[in-house]
N, C-alpha and C positions, 0 to 999 in steps of 0.2 A: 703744180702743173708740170707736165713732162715735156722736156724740151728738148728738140736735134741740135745736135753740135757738128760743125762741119764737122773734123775730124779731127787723132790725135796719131802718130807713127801711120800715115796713112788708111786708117779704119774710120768708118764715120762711126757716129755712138750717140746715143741717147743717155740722156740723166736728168734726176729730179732731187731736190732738197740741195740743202744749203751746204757749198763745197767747202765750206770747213769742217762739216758734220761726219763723225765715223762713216767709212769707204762702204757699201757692198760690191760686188763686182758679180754680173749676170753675165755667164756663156752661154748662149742657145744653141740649140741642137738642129738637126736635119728633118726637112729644110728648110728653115725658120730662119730666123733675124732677129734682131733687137728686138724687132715690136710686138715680138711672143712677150716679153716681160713689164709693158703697158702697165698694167694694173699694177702689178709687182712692185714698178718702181714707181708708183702715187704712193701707193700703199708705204713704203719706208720712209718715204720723203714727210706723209705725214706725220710719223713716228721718229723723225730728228735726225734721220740718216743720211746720207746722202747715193743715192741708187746709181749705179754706171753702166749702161747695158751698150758694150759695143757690137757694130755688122761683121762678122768675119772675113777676111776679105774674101769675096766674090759673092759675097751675099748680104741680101738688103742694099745700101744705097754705098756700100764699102766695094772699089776695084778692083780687080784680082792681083793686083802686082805685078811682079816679075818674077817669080816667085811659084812655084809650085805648088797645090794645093794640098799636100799633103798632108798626113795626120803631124808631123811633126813642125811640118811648117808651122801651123795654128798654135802648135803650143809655143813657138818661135813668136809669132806674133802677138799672141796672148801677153807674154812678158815684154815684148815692144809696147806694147800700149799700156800696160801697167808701168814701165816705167817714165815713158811721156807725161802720164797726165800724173806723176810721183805717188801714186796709190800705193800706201803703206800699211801694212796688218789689214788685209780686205775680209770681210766675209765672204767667202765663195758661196756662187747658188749654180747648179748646173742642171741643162738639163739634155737627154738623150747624146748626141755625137759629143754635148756640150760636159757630160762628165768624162771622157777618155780623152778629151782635150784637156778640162779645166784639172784634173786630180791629177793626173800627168807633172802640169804645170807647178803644181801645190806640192809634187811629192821633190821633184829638180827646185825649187825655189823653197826649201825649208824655212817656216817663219814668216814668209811672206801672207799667209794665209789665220786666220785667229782664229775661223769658225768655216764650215762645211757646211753645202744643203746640197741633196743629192737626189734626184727625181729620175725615174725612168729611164737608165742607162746601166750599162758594166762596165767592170773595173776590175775584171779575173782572166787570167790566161787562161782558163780552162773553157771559156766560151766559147758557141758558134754562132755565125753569124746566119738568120733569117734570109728566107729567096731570095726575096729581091736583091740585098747585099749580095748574095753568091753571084748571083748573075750579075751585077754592076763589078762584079770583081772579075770575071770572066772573060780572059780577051774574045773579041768579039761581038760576043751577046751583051756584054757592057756597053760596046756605041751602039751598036742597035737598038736596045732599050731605052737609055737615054736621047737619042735622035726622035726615038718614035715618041716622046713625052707631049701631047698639046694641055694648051691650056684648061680647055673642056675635062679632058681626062683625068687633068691633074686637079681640077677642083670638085671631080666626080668621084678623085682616090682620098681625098682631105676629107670632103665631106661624111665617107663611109669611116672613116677612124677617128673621127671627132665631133661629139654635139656643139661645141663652141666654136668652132673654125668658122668665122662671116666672110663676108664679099670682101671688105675692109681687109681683111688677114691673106687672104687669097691673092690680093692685090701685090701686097706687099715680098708675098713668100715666091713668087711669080719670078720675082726679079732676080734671083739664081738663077731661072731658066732662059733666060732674056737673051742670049749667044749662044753659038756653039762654043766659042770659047769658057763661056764658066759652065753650061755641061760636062764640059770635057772635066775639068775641076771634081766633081763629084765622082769622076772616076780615076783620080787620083786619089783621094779620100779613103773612099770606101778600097780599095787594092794598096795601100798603106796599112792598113787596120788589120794587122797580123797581132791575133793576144796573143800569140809569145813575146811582143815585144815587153809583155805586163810581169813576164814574170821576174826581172830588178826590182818591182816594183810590191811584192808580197810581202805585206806586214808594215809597207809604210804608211796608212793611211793611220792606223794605232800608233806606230812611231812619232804622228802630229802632236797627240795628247791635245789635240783639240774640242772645241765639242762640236756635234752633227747633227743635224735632223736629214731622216731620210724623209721623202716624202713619194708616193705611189699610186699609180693610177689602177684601182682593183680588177679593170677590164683591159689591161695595157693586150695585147695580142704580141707582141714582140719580145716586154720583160716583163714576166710575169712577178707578182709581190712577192714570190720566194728568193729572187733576187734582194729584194729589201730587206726582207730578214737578213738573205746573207749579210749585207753591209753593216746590219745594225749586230750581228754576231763578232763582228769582227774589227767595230769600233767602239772601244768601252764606253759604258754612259751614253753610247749614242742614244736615240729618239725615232723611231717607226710610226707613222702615219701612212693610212691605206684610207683612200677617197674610193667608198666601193661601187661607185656610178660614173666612175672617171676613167677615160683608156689614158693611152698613153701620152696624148695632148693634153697633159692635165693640168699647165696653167693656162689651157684654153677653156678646159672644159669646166672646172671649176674655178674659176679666177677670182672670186673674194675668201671660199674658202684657203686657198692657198695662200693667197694674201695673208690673211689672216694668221695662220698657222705660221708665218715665214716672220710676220710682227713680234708675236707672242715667244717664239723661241730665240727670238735678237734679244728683248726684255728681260727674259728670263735667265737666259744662260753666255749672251754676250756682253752687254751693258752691264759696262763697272771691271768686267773680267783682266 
């Protein structure tokens, strides 16, 4: 059973299985929350692990602080709350904003990290960022777009990028939009998210010598699977998986097979390592 925790370094979080049980640690991505990783974290808990999926702040049931919402922030906070609740050798799972947070974090915090899952996001300075990003990055047309966001619309835009997004999900993912203040947040975020800041960061994800599974949505519209490949080119022995009926929500849209895939590469390549 998957249970809320008030919070830990001021983020609220969700986790399942027994908190003696090896760590995973779940980043979700934009605009998601913890409760993107629902099934995820049954699914480990069932499997002897113990799953930690925190809200970032200003989204899901987590504050925004005092605190800027920047890309760096997150990764600031990311290691606040890793070391609150003393999560040591976690398996990372990330997914979309949640990998250029969580690998960030994995590459500055050497060791801290045993194992990688990487879904639906980049991690290359040579990237660019999709419209809407440009435009949220855009003085101007960034509060304008984001003021103009309603609810309607926005479970009119979830709905067309994802067969698994429910009412239930909507509810949840909602609650970053709930102020103009944590609006304002997402465009701090997204106007942070300069991939040059990625290129310290070339060759460190092989320098983990950890093991990876990437995992891909084969309809993503935003990253497409050749991004996957990339990462699987450029982390030895990693692991590529392509769900080719999945976009970019794809632990929404496939959520046991992902599960699944997320159990069997703990079993295989982490447990015991």
């Amino acid at each position: 059973m998957v249970s809320a925790v008030p919070e830990a370094a001021g983020m609220a979080y969700r986790e399942a299985g027994d908190p003696a049980a090896p760590p995973v640690l779940f980043v979700h991505g934009y605009p998601e929350s913890s409760f993107m990783w629902r099934r995820a974290l049954e699914a480990v808990a069932d499997a002897g692990w113990r799953g930690v999926a925190p809200d970032l702040p200003g989204y899901g049931n987590s504050p925004p602080g005092d605190r800027p919402g920047t890309w760096e922030e997150h990764v600031s906070a990311l290691e606040r709350f890793r070391s609150a609740l003393g999560l040591d050798r976690v398996v990372l799972v990330t997914h979309d904003w949640g990998v250029l947070i969580g690998l960030r974090w994995a590459c500055d915090q050497a060791g801290a990290a045993r194992a990688l899952v990487i879904s639906d996001g980049g991690f290359f300075a040579d990237r660019r960022w999709h419209d809407f990003a440009n435009t949220l990055r855009t003085p101007g047309e960034g509060e304008a777009a984001i003021e103009a966001v309603t609810r309607e619309a926005f479970e009119a835009l979830m709905g067309q990028l994802s067969s698994g997004i429910g009412d239930d999900a909507i509810e949840e993912y909602w609650k970053g939009y709930a102020t103009p203040e944590l609006r304002r947040r997402h465009l701090d975020l997204y106007r942070s998210g300069d991939f040059s800041k990625l290129e310290p960061y070339e060759g460190c994800l092989a320098e983990l010598e950890v093991p990876a599974l990437i995992l891909w949505g084969g309809k993503d519209p935003f990253s497409s699977a050749r991004m996957g490949a990339r990462f699987q080119s450029g982390i030895p022995e990693s692991e590529l998986r392509v769900f080719d009926d999945a976009g970019h929500f794809i632990w929404e849209d496939q959520p046991e097979a992902t599960a699944s895939a997320l159990v069997d590469f703990l079993e295989r390549r982490v447990r015991g390592a």
